[in-house]
Every structure is written in structure tokens, then in C-alpha cells.
C-alpha positions as CSV (number, residue, x, y, z in Angstrom):
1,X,0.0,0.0,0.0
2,X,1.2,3.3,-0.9
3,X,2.0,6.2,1.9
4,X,0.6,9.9,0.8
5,X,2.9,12.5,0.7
6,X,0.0,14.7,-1.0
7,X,-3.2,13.9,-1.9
8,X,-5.7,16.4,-4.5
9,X,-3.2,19.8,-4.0
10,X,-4.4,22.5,-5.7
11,X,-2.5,25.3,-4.6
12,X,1.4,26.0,-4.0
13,X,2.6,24.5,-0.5
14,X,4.3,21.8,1.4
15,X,2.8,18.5,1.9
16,X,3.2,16.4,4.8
17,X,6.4,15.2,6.1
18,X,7.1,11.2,6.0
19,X,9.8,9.8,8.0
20,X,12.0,6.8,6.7
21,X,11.8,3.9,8.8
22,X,14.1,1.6,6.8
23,X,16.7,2.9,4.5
24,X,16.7,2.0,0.7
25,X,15.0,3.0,-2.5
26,X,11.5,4.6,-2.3
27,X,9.4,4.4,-5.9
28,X,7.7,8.0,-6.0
29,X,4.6,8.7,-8.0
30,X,3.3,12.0,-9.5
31,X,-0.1,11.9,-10.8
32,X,-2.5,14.7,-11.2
33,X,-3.2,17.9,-13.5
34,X,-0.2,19.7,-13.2
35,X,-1.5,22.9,-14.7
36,X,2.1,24.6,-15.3
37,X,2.9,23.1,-11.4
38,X,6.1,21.6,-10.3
39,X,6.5,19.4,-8.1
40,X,10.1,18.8,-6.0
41,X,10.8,16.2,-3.4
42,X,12.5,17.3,-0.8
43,X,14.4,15.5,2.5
44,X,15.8,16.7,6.0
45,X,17.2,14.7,8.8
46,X,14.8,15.5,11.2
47,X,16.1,18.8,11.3
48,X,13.6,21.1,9.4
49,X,16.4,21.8,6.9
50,X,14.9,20.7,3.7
51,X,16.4,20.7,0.7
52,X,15.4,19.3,-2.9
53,X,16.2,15.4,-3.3
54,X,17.5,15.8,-7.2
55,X,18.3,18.2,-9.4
56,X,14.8,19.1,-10.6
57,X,11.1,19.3,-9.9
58,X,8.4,17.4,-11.8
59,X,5.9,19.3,-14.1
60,X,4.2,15.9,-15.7
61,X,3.0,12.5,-14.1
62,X,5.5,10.0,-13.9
63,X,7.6,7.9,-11.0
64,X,11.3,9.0,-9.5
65,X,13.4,6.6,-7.8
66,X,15.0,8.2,-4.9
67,X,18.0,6.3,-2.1
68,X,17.0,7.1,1.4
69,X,18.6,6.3,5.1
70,X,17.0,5.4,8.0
71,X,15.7,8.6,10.2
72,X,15.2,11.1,6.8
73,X,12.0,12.6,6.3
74,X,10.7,13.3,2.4
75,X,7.8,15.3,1.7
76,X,6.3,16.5,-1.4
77,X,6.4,20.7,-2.5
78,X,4.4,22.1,-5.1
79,X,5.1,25.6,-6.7
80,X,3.6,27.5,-9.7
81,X,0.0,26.1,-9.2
82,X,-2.3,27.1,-12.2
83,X,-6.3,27.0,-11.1
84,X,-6.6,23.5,-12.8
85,X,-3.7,22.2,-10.5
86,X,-4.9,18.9,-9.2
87,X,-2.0,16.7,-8.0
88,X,-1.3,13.7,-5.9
89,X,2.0,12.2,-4.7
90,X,2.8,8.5,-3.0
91,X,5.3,6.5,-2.7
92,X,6.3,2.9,-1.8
């Protein structure tokens, strides 16, 4: 079953922070209307310092593989919402 990291986001913000409770590759999916949206993942250590996971956002549906350790946190940001903006974000 798939963990939500956002769920129907139709305007620019941060979704909800995930922690890592086992380190390896997470499969991330972006699915929605993107609307001229992007979408970046980003990580911390617990620490509230979050910074993008990879090099660029996503502006079209579609799956990133990202390498995590144990006790990061990943959440999903969403910048340049249009007023069709409709996204969703899980992982596994």
C-alpha cells in the first residue's frame, strides 16, 4: 500500500512530512493535472532543513526513484499552481 505524501493539492505549499523507517529506495509517484505546477521532493534529517532530493522538480506525471537512510523525512512541495492544479503524490 502506498504512503501519501500529497493527496488532490491544488495550490502551491508543502505537503506532509514522512519519515524513513528503513533505509533503501522509495518508488515515488506523481499523478494529477499539473496545470504549469512543479512538483520537488524534498528530504531533511529530522532537522527542518529541507532541501530538494534531485536536481529538478516534476511538471508531468510520472515515477522517480530516490535512495533514502534510516531517520530522513521526504515530503512533497508544489510551486507554480495554475487554477486547474490537481496533483497527488505517494510512494512505496
Amino acid at each position: 500500500m502506498a504512503d501519501i505524501l500529497l493527496q488532490n493539492q491544488t495550490t502551491d505549499g508543502n505537503g506532509n512530512a514522512a519519515s524513513v523507517a528503513s533505509g533503501g529506495y522509495r518508488i515515488i509517484r506523481f499523478r494529477g493535472t499539473f496545470d504549469g505546477a512543479t512538483v520537488t521532493i524534498e528530504c531533511d534529517f529530522g532537522d527542518d532543513q529541507w532541501v530538494a532530493a534531485d536536481d529538478t522538480g516534476r511538471t508531468t506525471a510520472g515515477v522517480l526513484y530516490l535512495s533514502l537512510t534510516q531517520g530522513m523525512r521526504i515530503r512533497a512541495a508544489v510551486s507554480g499552481a495554475g487554477a486547474s492544479t490537481d496533483l497527488t503524490v505517494d510512494y512505496l
